[in-house]
C-alpha positions as CSV (number, residue, x, y, z in Angstrom):
1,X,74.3,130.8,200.0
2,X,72.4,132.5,197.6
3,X,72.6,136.4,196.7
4,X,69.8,138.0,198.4
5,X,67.9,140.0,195.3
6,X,66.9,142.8,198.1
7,X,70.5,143.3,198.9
8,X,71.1,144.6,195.3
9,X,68.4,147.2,195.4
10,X,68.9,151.1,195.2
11,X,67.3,153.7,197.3
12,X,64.7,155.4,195.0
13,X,64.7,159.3,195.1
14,X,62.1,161.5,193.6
15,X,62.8,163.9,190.8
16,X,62.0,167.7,191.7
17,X,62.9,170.4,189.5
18,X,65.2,172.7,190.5
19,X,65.3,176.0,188.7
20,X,68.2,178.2,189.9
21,X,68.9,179.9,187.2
22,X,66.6,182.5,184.9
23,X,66.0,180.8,182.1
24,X,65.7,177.1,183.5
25,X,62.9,175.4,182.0
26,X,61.6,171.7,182.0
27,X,58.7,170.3,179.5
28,X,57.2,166.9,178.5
29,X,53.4,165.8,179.4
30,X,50.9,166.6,182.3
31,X,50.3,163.2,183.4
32,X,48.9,164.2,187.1
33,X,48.7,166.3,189.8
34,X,48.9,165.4,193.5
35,X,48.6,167.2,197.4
36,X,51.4,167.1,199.8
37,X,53.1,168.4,202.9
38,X,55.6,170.9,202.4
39,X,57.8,169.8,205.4
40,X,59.1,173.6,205.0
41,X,55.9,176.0,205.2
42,X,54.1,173.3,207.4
43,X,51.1,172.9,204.8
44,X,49.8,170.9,201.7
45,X,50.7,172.5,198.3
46,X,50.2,171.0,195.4
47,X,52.4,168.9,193.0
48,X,52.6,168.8,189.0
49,X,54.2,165.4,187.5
50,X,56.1,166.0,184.3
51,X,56.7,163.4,181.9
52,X,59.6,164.1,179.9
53,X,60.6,162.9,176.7
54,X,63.0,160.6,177.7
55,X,60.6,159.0,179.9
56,X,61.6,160.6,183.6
57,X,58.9,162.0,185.6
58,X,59.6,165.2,187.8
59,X,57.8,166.7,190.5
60,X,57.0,170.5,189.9
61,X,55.9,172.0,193.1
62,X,52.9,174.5,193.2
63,X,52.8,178.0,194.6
64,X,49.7,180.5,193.8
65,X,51.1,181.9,190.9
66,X,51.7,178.2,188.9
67,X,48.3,177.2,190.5
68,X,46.3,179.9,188.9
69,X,48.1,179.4,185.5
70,X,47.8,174.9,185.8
71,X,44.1,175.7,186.6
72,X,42.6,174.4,183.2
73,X,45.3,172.5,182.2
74,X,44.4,168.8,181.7
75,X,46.3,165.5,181.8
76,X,47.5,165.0,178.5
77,X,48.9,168.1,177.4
78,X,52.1,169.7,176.1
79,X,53.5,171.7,178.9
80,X,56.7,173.6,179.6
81,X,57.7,175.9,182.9
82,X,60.3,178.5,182.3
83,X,61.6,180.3,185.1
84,X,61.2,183.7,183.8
85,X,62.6,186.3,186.6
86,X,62.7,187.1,190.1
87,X,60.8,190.1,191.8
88,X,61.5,191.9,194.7
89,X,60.3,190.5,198.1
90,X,57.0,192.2,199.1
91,X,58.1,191.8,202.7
92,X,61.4,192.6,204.5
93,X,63.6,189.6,205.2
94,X,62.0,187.2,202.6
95,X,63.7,185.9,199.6
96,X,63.1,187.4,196.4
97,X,60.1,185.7,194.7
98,X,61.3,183.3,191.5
99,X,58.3,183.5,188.3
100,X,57.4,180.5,186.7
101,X,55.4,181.2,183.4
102,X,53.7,178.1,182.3
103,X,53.3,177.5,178.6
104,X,50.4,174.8,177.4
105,X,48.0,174.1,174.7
106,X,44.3,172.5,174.4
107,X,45.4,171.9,171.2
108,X,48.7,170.0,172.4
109,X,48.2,166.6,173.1
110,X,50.2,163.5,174.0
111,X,48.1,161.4,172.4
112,X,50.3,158.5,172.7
113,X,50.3,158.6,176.0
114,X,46.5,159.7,176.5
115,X,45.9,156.1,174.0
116,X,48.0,154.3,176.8
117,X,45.7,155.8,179.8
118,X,42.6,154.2,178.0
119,X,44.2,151.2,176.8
120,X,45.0,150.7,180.9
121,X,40.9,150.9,181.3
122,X,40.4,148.9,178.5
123,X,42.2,145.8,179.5
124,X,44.9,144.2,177.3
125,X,44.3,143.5,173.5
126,X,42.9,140.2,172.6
127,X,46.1,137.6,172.2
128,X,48.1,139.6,174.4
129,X,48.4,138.2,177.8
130,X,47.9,140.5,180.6
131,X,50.5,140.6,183.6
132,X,49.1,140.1,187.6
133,X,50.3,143.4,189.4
134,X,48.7,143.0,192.6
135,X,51.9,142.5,193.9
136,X,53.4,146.0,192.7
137,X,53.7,148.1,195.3
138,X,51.9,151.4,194.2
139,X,54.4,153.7,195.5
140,X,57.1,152.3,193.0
141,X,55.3,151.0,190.2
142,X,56.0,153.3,187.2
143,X,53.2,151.9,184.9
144,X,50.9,149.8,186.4
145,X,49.8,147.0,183.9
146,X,46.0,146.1,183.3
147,X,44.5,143.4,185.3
148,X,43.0,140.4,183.3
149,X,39.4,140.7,182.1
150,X,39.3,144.7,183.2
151,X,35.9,146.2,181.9
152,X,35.0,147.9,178.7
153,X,34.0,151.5,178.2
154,X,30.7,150.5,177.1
155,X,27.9,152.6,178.9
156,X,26.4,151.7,182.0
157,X,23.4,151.8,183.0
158,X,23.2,154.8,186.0
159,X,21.8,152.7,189.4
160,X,20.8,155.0,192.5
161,X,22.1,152.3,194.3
162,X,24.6,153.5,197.2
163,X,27.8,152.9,195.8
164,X,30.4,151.1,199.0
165,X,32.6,152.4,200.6
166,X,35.5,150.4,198.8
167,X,36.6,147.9,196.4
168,X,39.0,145.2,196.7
169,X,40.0,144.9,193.1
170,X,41.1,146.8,190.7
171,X,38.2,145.4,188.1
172,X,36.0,146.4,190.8
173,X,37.3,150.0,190.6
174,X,37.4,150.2,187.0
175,X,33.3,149.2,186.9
176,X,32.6,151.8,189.6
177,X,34.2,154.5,187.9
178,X,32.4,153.4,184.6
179,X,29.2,153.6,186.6
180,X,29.4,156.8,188.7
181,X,31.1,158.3,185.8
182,X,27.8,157.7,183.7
183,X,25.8,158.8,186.2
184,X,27.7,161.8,187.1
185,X,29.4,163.2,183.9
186,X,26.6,162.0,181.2
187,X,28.3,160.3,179.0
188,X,27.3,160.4,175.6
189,X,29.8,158.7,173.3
190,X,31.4,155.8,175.7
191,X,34.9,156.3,173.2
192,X,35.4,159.3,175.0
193,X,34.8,158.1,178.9
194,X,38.2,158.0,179.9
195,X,39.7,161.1,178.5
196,X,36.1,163.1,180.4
197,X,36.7,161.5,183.5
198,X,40.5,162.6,183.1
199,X,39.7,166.2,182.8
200,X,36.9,166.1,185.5
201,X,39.3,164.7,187.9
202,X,42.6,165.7,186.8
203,X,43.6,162.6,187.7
204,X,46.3,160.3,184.9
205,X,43.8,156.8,184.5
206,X,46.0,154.4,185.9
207,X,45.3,152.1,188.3
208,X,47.2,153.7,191.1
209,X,44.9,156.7,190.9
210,X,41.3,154.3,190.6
211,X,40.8,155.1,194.7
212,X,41.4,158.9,194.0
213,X,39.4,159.0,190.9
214,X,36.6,157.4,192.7
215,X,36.4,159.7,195.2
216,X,36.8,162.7,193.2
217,X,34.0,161.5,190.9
218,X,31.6,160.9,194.1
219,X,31.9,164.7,194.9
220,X,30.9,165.7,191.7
């Protein structure tokens, strides 16, 4: 009897940084940011993803003081957190506070990387053969891979057409976010659609995100 292939697979843990000791930093590229439930306080915080030169993505959670500083800071960017020094609780019987300084540049760009996010809009080059995904689980995929025939960033004509609820393909994503993103963000030089509609939603442009950046772009 054949080896089951789902026997041999490994239980896949997420990568949070720990910093214990002054002086513990971690740095790579901003490639998104995310809400979740911080079993602990009992409340949503938010999440900075890291990508590292060696290619691992970390989790960075938030707290007030890294959430004012990662304010303005877009996917894209250079970014390093160094824990810098611990302060004094303010309250009796709390833990002293650890303080993260953040460390980023407009001018400091992963180009590469912010290339990759537009080439995922895109859709493959021509004589390369794109790859089916749909049956990638989003939870695990590292890189999702663009569907066949995905839209260009040409502009789109704004519609006051009621946009639906939801799409069903990720082509149909892609063409809705084109659309509302004209519509919404005025786009003037369709080159730069992707990286605007990055930094209006903070969002990485990767088809895991499409849902999310649809929604974000509706409330604009």
């Amino acid at each position: 009897m054949a080896e089951d292939v789902f026997d041999q697979l490994e239980e896949v843990k997420g990568n949070w940084w720990k910093y214990e000791t002054v002086g513990d930093e971690i740095k790579g590229t901003f490639i998104n940011k995310r809400r979740q439930m911080n079993q602990l306080r009992g409340e949503e915080q938010w999440v900075y993803e890291v990508l590292t030169s060696e290619g691992d993505v970390y989790n960075v959670g938030g707290k007030p003081g890294i959430d004012n500083q990662m304010a303005h800071i877009k996917p894209g960017q250079y970014i390093k957190f160094v824990f810098i020094e611990t302060r004094k609780p303010t309250k009796p019987g709390l833990n002293a506070a650890k303080i993260v300084q953040v460390y980023a540049s407009p001018k400091l760009v992963n180009q590469v990387w912010i290339d990759e996010q537009s080439a995922a809009m895109t859709g493959p080059s021509e004589g390369v053969s794109a790859v089916d995904n749909s049956g990638i689980i989003p939870e695990l995929a590292d890189e999702a891979t663009p569907e066949p025939g995905a839209p260009t960033t040409g502009a789109v004509e704004a519609t006051e057409e009621e946009e639906p609820p939801f799409y069903s393909t990720v082509e149909e994503k892609k063409e809705a976010i084109i659309r509302i993103a004209n519509k919404k963000l005025k786009i003037e030089n369709p080159a730069s659609l992707e990286r605007q509609v990055m930094e209006a939603t903070s969002l990485a442009f990767i088809d895991t995100n499409l849902d999310k950046i649809i929604d974000k772009l509706k409330e604009l």
